[in-house]
N, C-alpha and C positions, 0 to 999 in steps of 0.2 A: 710698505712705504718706508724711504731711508730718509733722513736726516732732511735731505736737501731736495725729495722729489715733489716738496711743498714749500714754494716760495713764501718767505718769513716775513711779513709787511716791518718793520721798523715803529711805526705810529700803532696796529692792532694786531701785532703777533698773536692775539689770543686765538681766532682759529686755528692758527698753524699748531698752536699746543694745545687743543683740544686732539686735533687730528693723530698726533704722537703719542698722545696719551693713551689711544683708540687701539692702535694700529702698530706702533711703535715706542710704548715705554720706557725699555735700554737698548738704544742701538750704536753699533760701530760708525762714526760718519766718513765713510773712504775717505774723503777732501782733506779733510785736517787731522784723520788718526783716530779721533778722542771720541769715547764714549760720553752720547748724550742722552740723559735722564729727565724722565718729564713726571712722572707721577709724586706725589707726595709722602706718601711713606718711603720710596726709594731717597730721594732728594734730601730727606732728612737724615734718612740714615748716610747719606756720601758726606754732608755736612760733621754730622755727630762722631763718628766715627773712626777717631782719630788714628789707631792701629790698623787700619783697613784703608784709608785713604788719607795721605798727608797731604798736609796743605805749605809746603815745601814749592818755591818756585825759581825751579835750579838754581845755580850757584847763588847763595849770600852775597857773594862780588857782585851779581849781574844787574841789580839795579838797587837803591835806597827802601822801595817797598817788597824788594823780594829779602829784605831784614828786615821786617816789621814785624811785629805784633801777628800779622793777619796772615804771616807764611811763615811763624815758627808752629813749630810738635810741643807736645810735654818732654823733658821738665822744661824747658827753658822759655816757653809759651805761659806757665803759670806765675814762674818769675817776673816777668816782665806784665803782665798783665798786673799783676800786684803791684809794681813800681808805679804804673800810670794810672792804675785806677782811683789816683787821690783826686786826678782832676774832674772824675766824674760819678762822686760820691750823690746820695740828694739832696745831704745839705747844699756840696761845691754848686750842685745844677740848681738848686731853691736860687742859691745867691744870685745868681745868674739873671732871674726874672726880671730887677727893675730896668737893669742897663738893657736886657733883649728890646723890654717895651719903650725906652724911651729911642732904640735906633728905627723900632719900625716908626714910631710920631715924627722922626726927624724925614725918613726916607718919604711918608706922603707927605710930609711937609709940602714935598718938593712937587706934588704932582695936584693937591687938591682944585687948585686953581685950573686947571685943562681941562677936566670933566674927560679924561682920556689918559690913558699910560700902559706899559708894556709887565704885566706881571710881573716877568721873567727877572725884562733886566734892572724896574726899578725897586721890587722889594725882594723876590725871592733868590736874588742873586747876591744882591749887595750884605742883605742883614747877614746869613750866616759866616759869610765871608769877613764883615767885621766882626763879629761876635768872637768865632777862633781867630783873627791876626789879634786882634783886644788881648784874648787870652794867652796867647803865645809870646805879644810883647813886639808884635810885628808892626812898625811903624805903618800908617796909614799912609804915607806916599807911595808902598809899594804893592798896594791890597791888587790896584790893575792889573799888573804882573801876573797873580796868584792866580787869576781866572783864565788867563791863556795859558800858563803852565798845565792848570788844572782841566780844561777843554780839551788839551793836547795830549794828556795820558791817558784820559777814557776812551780819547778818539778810537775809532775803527780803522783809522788812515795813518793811526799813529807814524811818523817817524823815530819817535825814542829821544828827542832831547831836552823834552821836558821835564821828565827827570833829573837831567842831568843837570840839569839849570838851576833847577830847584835845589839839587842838594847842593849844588858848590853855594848857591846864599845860602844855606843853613847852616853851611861849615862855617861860613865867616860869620852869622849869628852865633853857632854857639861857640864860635872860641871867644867872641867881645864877652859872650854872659857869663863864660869861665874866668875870664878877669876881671870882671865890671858885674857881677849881679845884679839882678836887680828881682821887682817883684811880680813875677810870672812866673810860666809851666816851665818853660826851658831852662830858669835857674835854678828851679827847685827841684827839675827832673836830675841836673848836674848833681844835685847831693843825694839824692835819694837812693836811701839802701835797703835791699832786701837781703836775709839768711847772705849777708854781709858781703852783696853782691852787687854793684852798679852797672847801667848802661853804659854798653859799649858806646863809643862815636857811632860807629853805621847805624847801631840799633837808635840809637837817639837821633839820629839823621833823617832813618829810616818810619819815625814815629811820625815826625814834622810834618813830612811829607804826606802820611798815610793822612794825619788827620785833619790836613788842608783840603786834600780831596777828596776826601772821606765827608770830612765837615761842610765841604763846598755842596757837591756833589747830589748826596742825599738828600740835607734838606730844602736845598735848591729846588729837586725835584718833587719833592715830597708835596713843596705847599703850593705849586705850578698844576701839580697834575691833583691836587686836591679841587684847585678851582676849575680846572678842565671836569672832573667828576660832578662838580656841583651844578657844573653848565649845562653840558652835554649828555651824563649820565642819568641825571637827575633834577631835571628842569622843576624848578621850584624852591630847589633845594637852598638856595643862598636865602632869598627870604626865611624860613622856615627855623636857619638857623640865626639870622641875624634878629629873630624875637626868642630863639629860645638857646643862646649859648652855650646854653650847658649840656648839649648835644654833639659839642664840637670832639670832645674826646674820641668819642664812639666812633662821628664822622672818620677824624682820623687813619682810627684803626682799619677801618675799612677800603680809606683811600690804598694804605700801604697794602690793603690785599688787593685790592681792583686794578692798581695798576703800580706796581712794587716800584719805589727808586729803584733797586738795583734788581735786575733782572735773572742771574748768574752769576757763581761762584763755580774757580774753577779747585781742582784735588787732584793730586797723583797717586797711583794705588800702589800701596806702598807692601804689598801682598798678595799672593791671588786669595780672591775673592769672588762669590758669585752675586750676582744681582739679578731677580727675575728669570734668573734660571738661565743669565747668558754668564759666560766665566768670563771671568777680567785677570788677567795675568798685571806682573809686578812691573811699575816703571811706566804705566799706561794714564792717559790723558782721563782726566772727567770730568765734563762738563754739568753741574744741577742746576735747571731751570726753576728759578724760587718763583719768576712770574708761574711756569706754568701748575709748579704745585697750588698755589695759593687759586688757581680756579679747576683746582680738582674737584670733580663730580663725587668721588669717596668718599671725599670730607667735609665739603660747601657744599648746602643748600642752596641750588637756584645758585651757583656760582657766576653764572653772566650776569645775575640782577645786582646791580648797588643799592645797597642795605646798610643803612647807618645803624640801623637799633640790631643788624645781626649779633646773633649770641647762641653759643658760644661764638668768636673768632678765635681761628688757631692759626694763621698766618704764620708764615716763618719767614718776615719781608727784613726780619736783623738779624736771617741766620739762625743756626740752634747750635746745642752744644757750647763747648766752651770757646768758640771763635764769634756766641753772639754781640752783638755790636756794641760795645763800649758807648757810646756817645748818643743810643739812643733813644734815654732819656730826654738829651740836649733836644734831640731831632726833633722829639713830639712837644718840648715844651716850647724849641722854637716857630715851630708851625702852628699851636693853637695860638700865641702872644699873637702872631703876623696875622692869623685870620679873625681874630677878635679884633684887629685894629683896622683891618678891612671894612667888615660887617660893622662896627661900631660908628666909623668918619665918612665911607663913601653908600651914598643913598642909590636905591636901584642899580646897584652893580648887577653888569653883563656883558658877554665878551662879547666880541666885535665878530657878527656871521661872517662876513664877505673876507673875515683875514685864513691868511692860510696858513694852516700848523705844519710845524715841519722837525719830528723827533730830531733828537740829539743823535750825533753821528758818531753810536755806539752801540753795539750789541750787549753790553754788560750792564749800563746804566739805562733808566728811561724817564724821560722826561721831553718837555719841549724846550725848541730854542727862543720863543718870543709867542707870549702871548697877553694882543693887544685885548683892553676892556676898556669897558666907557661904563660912567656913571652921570647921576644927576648933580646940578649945583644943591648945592645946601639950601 
């Protein structure tokens, strides 16, 4: 079986990566070049593996996050990870808690009274979206903006100008915050020096960017496809947790392995190398599917079952190695806040059967675009 003689559903890819896992572990996909990786100890190691596979995404010119953090090598991948990592220390993410919880009480503010609202677009989209413009110093008039840029670079149908759009306001943000400081990330990313080194503009262009959609993106998806899990995967579940909170972490963890925000990361082999006993020559495409390790038969127990009290979880839904995800701490404390404040203000929360779900139109990210739930009046 190759790559593509098993159509990939969008909404429940997981047979299709069970099937590859089977049959097809590493294989070349004619269509696109690029060798695709399904298994878990493979996928980790194309992750981990930084002299074997770069995470380089041609030219630095070619776009603001093909300079980011998330497509340099060492050294200059530990520099910069140093530079930025003041914003996502656990004291910087503790601090973070009261203003997360008080934007999820303002966002059901807005919906308690309908006994009805849209996951997606009224808390799991809005909260992390303010949380990073909050933190970046990104005026609230232009948070709308941030989600079609950010819709538009994931996309599958991409045209490429979201980027670009994106970076030219960051350029004119950070040159005001180069004359005008004030007390945010991007002023203080402007002074910040490492072994006597500062961010370039692209590279600090290129951060803005990464961790808008980054920040969007994830936990967007993260706390969307958590409630889709606790609906559909595990009918019971919302009650279950809404008496016993202290469950939500584990839930979590789980969600990120049952159904990963981000689905795929791509690496260029930046050596030959063998994988599973196929040879990878230098300069060659690779695709790891994190969804389909994370329901590897190898490593997961009963990997189709959703298991909140699973243990161990070895998910690797933030990456491994040194390209793991910065911010996802942020992720999981914004998702537990948002779902405590769920389970805590809306009584008998459940989605809506007759709506129809309709994945994000991307192969790299997963999530939904809208998902309607109703609850009781108080």
């Amino acid at each position: 079986m190759t790559a593509g003689q098993m159509r990939r559903d969008p909404l429940t890819p997981f047979p299709w990566y069970q099937a590859m896992r089977s049959a097809s572990p590493v294989v070349l996909d004619p269509n696109t070049n690029t060798w695709q990786v399904f298994r878990f100890a493979d996928v980790q190691r194309v992750l981990s593996d930084h002299e074997s596979f770069s995470s380089r995404m041609g030219s630095p010119d070619a776009s603001p996050i093909a300079n980011s953090l998330i497509a340099l090598d060492p050294p200059r991948h530990r520099q910069m990870r140093t530079l930025v990592t003041q914003a996502f220390t656990p004291r910087a993410v503790d601090n973070l808690a009261q203003r997360i919880r008080e934007i999820a009480d303002e966002l059901l503010d807005d919906v308690v009274a309908s006994r009805r609202f849209d996951a997606v677009a009224d808390l799991a989209y809005p909260l992390p979206v303010i949380v990073i413009a909050e933190l970046l110093g990104i005026p609230s008039s232009d948070r709308a903006q941030f989600k079609e840029w950010s819709d538009e670079i994931t996309s599958t149908s991409s045209v490429g100008t979201g980027q670009r759009e994106m970076a030219a306001y960051f350029y004119r943000f950070v040159e005001e915050r180069r004359h005008e400081p004030r007390d945010d990330l991007v002023s203080a990313l402007l002074q910040a020096e490492v072994e006597g080194q500062r961010l370039t503009l692209s590279e600090l262009l290129g951060f803005c960017v990464l961790l808008l959609v980054a920040g969007n993106e994830t936990t967007t998806n993260l706390i969307g496809n958590a409630l889709l899990c606790f609906c559909d995967d595990a009918p019971g579940m919302l009650d279950e947790l809404a008496a016993q909170p202290q469950l939500l972490p584990g839930a979590i963890e789980e969600v990120l392995r049952f159904r990963s925000p981000v689905q795929c990361m791509f690496r260029v082999t930046a050596q030959a190398t063998e994988l599973d006993g196929r040879r990878l020559q230098p300069g060659q495409s690779a695709l790891a599917w994190i969804g389909s390790a994370n329901r590897d038969e190898a490593v997961f127990e009963d990997p189709d079952i959703f298991d909140i009290r699973r243990s161990p979880n070895r998910h690797i839904a933030f990456g491994h190695g040194i390209h793991f995800c910065l911010g996802a701490p942020l992720a999981r404390l914004e998702a537990r806040i948002a779902l405590e404040a769920l389970l805590a203000r809306l009584r008998n929360l459940r989605r809506i059967p007759a709506a129809h779900l309709e994945a994000q139109d991307s192969f790299v990210v997963y999530g939904l675009k809208r998902l309607p739930m109703a609850f009781d009046a108080p």
